[in-house]
N, C-alpha and C positions, 0 to 999 in steps of 0.2 A: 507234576504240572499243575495240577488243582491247587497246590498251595501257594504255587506263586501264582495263578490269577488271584486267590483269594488276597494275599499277600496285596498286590498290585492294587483291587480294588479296595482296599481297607484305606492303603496310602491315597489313594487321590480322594478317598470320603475326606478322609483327616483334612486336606488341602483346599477343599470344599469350603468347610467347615472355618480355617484360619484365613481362608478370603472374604468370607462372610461376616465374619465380628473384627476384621480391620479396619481401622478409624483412616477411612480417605485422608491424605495430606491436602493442607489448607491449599486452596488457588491465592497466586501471589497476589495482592492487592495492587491496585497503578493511581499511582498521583502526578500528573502533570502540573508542573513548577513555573515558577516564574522566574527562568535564569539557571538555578543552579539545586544541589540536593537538600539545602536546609529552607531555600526561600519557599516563599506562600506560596499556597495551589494556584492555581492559574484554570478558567475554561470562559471560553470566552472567543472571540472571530479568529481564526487563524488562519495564514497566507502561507502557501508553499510555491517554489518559483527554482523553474528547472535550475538544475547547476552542468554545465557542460551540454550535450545534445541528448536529447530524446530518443530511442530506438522505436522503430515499430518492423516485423517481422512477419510473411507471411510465404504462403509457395508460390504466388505470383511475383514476389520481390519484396521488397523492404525500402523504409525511408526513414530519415533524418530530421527533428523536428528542432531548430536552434533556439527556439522561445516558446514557453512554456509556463502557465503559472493556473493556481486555483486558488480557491478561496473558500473559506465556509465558517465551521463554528464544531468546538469538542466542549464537552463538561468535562470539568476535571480530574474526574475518577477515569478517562477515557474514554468514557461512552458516547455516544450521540455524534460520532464523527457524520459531518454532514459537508458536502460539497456545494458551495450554489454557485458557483460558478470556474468554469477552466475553458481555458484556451491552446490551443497549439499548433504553433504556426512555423515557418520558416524567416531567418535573417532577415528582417524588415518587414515581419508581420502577412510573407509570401506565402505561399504552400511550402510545404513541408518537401524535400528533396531527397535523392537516392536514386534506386533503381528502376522507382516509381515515383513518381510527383504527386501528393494528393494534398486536400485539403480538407480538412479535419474540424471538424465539431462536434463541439458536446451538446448532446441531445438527451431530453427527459431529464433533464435538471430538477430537482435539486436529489442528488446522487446519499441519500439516506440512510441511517441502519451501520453505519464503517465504527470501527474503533483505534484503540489504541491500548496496546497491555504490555505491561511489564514482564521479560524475561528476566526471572531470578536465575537462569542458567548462562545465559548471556550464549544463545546459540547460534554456533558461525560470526562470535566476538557483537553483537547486537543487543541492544538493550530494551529493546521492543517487537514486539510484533503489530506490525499496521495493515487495517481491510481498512479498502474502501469499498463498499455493497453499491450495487447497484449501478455500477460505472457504464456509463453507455456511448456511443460518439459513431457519428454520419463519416466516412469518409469516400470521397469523390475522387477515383482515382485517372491516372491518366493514360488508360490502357484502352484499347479494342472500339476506341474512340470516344472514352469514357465510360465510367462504373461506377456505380452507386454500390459499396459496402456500408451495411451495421455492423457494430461487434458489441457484447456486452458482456458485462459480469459480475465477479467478483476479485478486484486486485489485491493481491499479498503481497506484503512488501516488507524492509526493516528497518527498523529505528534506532537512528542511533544518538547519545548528545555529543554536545561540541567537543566535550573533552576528553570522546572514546579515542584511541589513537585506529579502532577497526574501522572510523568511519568511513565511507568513498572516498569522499575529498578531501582531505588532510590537508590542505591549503585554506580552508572555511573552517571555521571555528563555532557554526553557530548546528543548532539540531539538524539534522540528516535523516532524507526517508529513502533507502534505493530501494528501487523495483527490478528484479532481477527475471528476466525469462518468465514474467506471469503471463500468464494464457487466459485469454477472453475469446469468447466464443460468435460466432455469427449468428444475428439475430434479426436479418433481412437485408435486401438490395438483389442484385445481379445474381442471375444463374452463376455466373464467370466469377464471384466472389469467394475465396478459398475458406474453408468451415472456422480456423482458429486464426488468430492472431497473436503473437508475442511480443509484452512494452519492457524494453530496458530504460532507465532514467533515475536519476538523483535530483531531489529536490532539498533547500533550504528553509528548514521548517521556523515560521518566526509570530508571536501574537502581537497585539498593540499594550501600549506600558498606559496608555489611555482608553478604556473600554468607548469603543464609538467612534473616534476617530479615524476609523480607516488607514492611519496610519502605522506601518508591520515593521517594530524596532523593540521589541520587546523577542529576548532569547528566550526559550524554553527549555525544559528540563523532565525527564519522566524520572521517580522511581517508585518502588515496591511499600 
């Protein structure tokens, strides 16, 4: 018996030892493109604008958001994802609709600190991984004669380009971010407001092909 403890602990010094002088594997590097995998880097204002509806999820009920978009600015190694501005409304700019009807804002703007990185594994078929830090939003529900919820967080989501065939929508051609079941947390309002919240949604990720113009016709592209 002593010799197999000895035994045993010999082996895991040894294992010790070959985790210790192993040369960490490099982190993949992320380059956001302008368009496709060989064009220029691209960082610069970028616009995301729902595709299909919005989800929001809680144990009071759920709602439906049909319009959707933000706005902000990445450098092109993906860092600096910065949000300054998002909206999310219902069919003609109404409350947002479902189980519960609320109206939804984003508060504590400008939503800083998010990124954007390249999966060299391409995990669950995606070629990024996207936070946005700091995501915050009022929502005024229409319950018990009305409620003031906070939620905030941090969103995880995936990135995909135009011409993944795993993207959401396969109908759109240009970059794709879905938000799948992330969870943000409650961060003031109503006693009567439930702790978490979960956002489903696909956005149409696009820059401008003219830095300053406001105008979002420019595709994008991330890779390694």
């Amino acid at each position: 018996m002593a010799r197999i403890r000895q035994t045993a602990i010999i082996g895991t010094a040894a294992l010790a030892v070959l985790a210790a002088s192993a040369v960490p594997a490099a982190a993949a590097t992320t380059t956001i493109r302008a368009g496709s995998a060989t064009a220029a880097a691209y960082g610069g204002a970028v616009q995301a604008s729902l595709l299909g509806t919005a989800t929001v999820s809680t144990s009071i009920g759920s709602g439906s958001c049909d319009e959707s978009e933000m706005t902000g600015s990445i450098n092109s190694d993906g860092t600096n994802l910065t949000i300054d501005a998002a909206s999310f409304t219902g069919a003609g700019g109404g409350p947002c609709s479902g189980s519960t009807s609320s109206t939804i804002t984003a508060i504590e703007l400008p939503w800083t600190g998010g990124s954007v990185a390249y999966d060299a594994n391409h995990t669950n078929g995606r070629d990024a991984s996207v936070t946005i830090s700091n995501f915050k939003v009022r929502a005024v529900v229409d319950l018990f004669g009305g409620i003031t919820c906070e939620f905030g967080g941090t969103l995880t989501a995936n990135g995909y380009n135009g011409d993944n065939a795993s993207r959401p929508d396969t109908g759109n051609g240009e970059a794709q971010v879905g938000v799948q079941g992330a969870e943000v947390s409650k961060t003031g309002g109503s006693f009567f407001c439930p702790g978490t919240a979960t956002v489903t949604a696909t956005y149409e990720l696009l820059g401008e092909s003219s830095a300053g113009s406001g105008t979002f016709d420019q595709s994008l592209y991330v890779t390694g």
